[in-house]
N, C-alpha and C positions, 0 to 999 in steps of 0.2 A: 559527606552529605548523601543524604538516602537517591533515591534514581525514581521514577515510577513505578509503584509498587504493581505485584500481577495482581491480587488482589484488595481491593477495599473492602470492609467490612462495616455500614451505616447500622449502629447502634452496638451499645457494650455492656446488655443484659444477659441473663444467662443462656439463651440462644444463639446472640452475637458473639460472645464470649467461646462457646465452644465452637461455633463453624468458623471461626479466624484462629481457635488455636488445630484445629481439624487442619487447616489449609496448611498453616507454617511448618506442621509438622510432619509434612509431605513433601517441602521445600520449596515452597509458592512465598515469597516475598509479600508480607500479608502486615497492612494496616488497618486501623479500626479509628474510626471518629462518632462520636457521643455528644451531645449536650451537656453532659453532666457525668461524667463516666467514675466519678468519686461518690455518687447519691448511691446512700443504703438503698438494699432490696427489700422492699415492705413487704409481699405477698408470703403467705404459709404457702411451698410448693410442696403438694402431694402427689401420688401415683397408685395402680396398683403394683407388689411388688410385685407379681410377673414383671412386669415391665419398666421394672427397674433397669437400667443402662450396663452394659457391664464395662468395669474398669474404675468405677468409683471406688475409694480409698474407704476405708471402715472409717465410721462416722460421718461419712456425709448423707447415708442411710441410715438414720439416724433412731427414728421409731419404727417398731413395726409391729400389729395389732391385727385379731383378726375383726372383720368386715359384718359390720349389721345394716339392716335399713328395715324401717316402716312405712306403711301406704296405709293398709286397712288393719293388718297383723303384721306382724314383728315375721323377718326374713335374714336367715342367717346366710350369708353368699358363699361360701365358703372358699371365700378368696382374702386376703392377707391386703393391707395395707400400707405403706409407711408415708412416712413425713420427713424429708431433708433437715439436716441442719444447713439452713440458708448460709451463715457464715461459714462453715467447713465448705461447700458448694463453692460458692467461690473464691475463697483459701485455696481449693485445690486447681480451677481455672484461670487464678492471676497467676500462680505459682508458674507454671505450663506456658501462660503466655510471657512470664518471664524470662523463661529459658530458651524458647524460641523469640524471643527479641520481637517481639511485635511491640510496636508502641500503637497507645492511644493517646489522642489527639482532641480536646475540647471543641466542640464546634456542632453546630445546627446542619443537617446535611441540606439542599438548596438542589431541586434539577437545573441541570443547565452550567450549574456553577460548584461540583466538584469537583476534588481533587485529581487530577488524571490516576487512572487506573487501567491495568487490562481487561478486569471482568469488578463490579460492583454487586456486593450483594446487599440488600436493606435487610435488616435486622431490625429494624425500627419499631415493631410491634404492631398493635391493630392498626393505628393511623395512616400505616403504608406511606411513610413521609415522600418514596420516590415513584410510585404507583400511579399510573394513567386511570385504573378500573378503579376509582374509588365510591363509597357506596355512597349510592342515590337513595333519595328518601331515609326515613326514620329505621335507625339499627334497631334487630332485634338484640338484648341486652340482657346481660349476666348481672345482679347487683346484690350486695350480700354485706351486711353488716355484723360486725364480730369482735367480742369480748373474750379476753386470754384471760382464766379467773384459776384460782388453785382450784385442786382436785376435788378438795371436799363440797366444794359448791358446786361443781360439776358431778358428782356423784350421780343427783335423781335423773341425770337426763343420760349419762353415759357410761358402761359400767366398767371397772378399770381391767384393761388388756384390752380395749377396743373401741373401733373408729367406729361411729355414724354415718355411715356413707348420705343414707337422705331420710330425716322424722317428716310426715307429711300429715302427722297425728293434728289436726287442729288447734288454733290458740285461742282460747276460751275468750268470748268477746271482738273479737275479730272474724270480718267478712272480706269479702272480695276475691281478687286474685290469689291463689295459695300461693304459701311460702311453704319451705323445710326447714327443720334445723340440720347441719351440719355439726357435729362434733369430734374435733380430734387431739389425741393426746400431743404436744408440745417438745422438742427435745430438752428444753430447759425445764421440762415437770411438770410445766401448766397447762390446760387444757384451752385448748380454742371452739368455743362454741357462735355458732354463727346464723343467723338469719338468712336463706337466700331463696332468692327468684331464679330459678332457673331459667327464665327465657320469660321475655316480656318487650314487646316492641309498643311505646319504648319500655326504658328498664323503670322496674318499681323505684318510688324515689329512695333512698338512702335513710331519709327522718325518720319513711312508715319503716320502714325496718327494724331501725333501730325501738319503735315503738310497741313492733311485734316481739321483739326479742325480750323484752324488759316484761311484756306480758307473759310472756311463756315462762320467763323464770319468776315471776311472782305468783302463777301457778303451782307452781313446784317449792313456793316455798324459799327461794333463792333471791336472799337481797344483794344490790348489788350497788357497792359504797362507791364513792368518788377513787382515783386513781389507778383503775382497771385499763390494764392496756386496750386500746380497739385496734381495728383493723375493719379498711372499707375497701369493697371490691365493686368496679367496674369495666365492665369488656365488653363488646358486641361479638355474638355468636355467628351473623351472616355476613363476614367481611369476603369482597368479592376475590375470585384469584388474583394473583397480582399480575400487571401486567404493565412492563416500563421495557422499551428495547436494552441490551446490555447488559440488563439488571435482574439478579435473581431475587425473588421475595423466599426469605426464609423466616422460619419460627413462628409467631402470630402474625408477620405481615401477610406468608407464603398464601394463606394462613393454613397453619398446621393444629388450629385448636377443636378439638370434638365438639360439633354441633350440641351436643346433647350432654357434655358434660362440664366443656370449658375446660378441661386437659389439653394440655401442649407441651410443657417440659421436657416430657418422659422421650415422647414423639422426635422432639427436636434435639436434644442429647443424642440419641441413639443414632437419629437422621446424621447427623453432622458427617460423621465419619465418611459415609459411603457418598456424600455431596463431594467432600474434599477430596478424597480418591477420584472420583466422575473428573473432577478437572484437572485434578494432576495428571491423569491417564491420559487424559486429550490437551495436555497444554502444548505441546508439540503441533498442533491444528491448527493453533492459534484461537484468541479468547473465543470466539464465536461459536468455533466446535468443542472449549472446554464447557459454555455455557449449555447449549444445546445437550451434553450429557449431565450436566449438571441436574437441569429440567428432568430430564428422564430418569435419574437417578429420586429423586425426590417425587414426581408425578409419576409413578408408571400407570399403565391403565388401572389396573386395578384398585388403587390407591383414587383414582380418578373417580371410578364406578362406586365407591364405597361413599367417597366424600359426597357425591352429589344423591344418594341414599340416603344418607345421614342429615342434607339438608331438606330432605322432605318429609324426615321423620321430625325435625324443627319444624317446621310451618305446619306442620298435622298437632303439633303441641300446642301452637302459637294460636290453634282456632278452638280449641279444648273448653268449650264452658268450667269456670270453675270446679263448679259440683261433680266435675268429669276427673278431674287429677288425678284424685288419690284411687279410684278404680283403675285407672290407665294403669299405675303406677305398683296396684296390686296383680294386676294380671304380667307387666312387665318380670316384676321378681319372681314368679310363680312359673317363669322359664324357664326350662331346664336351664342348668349351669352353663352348659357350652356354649347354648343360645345365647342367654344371656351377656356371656362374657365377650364374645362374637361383636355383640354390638358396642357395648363398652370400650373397646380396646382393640385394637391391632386392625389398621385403616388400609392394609390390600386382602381385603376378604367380605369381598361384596355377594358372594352367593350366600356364604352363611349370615351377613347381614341379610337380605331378603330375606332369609329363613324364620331369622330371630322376628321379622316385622310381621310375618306370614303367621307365626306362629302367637302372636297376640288376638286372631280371631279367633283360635281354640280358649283363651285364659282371660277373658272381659269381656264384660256384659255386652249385649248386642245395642243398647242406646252408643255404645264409646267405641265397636265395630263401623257402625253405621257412620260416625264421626270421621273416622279413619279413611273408608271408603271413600267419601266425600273430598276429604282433604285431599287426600293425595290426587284428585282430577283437577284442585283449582291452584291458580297463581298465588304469590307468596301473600300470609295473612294480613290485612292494613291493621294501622296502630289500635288498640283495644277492640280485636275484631272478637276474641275469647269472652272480655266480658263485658261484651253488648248480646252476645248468641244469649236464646233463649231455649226453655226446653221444662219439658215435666218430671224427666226422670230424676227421682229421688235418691240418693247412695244408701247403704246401708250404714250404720252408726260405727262409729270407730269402735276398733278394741284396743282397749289398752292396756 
């Protein structure tokens, strides 16, 4: 009969899954408890490959394409893509946590009333199932509706060797909040093309989504028959730090997901390792000082300083007049690559983040500077603050 484990591990998603096989394999006595720890992974998990994890077995990097996006004109990134094979992903994380004998465990995690452990981490996801700081008021929110269609019907929107990072090209007959299309090639061959709000407090509803989507490809000429796989995306982008005595929040609870992009996976993969080192190193301390480095290994300042960057450069979005997007969005790509990538990716690099946001007053119009200004002196945006804002300035016409 097992003893108390030194760690617990609350939640047995791809997060939870590698910071409990991180821990075991450093010699921490590590169990994991799940709700449902047998429910398939629905999400298409992407990245860019920079920042692909290293140590992944071939094929679980599964596609890889190079990177486009449209605002006003077509922007080549000249950065690389991929898309996981979900199933090999965690093929290769049960396997791992097979051989280091971690068991999972059915069960709702409950504060107050777990398992004894020496150190607790929640893995739980946005909901912060163990979290004192959870969010007040209406989440700003990720929502994005998505049809897996073969290639040739994805043809006029995406062209083959390459992802759609964000189409912000308008959908004929459709007003309001902007959407994008997202489009990416599939490891089983078919393309996922997808509908999404980038940020909306709250989140666009899923229906109009799906209603944008069906016009954009009847646009192009794209029917789209009964038996199409979907795929529906929901996440809040402002989820607060976590904050439960004992307990570490890791993965989306930490939360480890980019304000501005809704990437986490890459983050959390990679994070796992040097979390599970921090407390093997200090487990001689006893739990309090494995946690303590744990925190630090996860949060360093800089990491700190980025995050709360990034959540201002979200609530500067979140006050965005519509008609303001797609110009945000062309002066964004129109930053140098470094810049650009700076802010996209790698979360202990907050000067060159300030640089990247500095560097948008040189590349858009002075009505979406002016915007910018403004935002970042006020408190976080209230729900439909973007499209109540008024204003005269006109964009210029899409190219397409």
């Amino acid at each position: 009969m097992r003893g108390v484990p030194d760690v617990l591990v609350v939640g047995a998603g791809p997060a939870g899954r590698a910071v409990a096989v991180a821990c075991a394999e450093r010699g921490l006595q590590t169990e994991m408890i799940d709700p449902a720890p047998s429910r398939p992974w629905a999400p298409t998990y992407g990245m860019w490959s920079d920042e692909v994890p290293a140590g992944l077995p071939d094929g679980v990097a599964a596609v890889r394409v190079r990177g486009t996006a449209f605002a006003r004109t077509r922007h080549r990134l000249g950065r690389d893509y991929t898309v996981l094979d979900t199933h090999a992903l965690r093929a290769h994380l049960d396997a791992r946590l097979a051989q280091a004998d971690v068991p999972v465990t059915p069960g709702r995690a409950v504060p107050g009333a777990l398992r004894p452990a020496g150190l607790v981490i929640d893995a739980g996801g946005a909901g912060q199932p163990l979290s004192r700081g959870r969010h007040r008021g209406v989440a700003a929110e990720q929502t994005a509706f998505g049809l897996m269609v073969p290639p040739a019907a994805a043809a006029p929107l995406v062209g083959e060797g390459e992802a759609v990072f964000m189409d912000w090209r308008p959908v004929p007959g459709v007003d309001g909040w902007p959407t994008f299309l997202y489009a990416v090639p599939l490891p089983d061959g078919r393309v996922l093309l997808e509908e999404t709000s980038l940020a909306r407090r709250p989140g666009l509803p899923i229906r109009e989504l799906e209603r944008r989507l069906r016009a954009r490809l009847n646009a192009h000429r794209v029917s789209v028959p009964d038996g199409w796989e979907r795929e529906v995306v929901r996440f809040p982008l402002d989820v607060p730090r976590h904050r439960a005595p004992g307990v570490l929040g890791f993965g989306a609870a930490a939360p480890l997901t980019h304000p501005a992009t809704g990437y986490q996976l890459a983050t959390a993969l990679s994070a796992a390792p040097a979390v599970a080192a921090a407390i093997a190193g200090h487990w001689s301390g006893g739990p309090g000082a494995a946690l303590a480095a744990a925190r630090r290994a996860l949060w360093p300042p800089a990491a700190l300083a980025t995050h709360v960057l990034r959540r201002r450069g979200l609530e500067s979005l979140l006050r965005m007049p519509p008609g303001y997007v797609a110009d945000f969005f062309e002066g964004f790509f129109a930053l140098p690559p470094g810049a650009r990538d700076a802010y996209l990716g790698g979360r202990t690099r907050p000067v060159a983040t300030v640089g990247a946001m500095a560097g948008l007053f040189r590349t858009t119009p002075w009505p979406v500077r002016l915007r910018l200004i403004g935002s970042s002196l006020l408190l976080n945006a209230p729900p439909g603050y973007g499209e109540r804002s008024s204003g005269e300035y006109r964009s210029a016409p899409s190219v397409n």
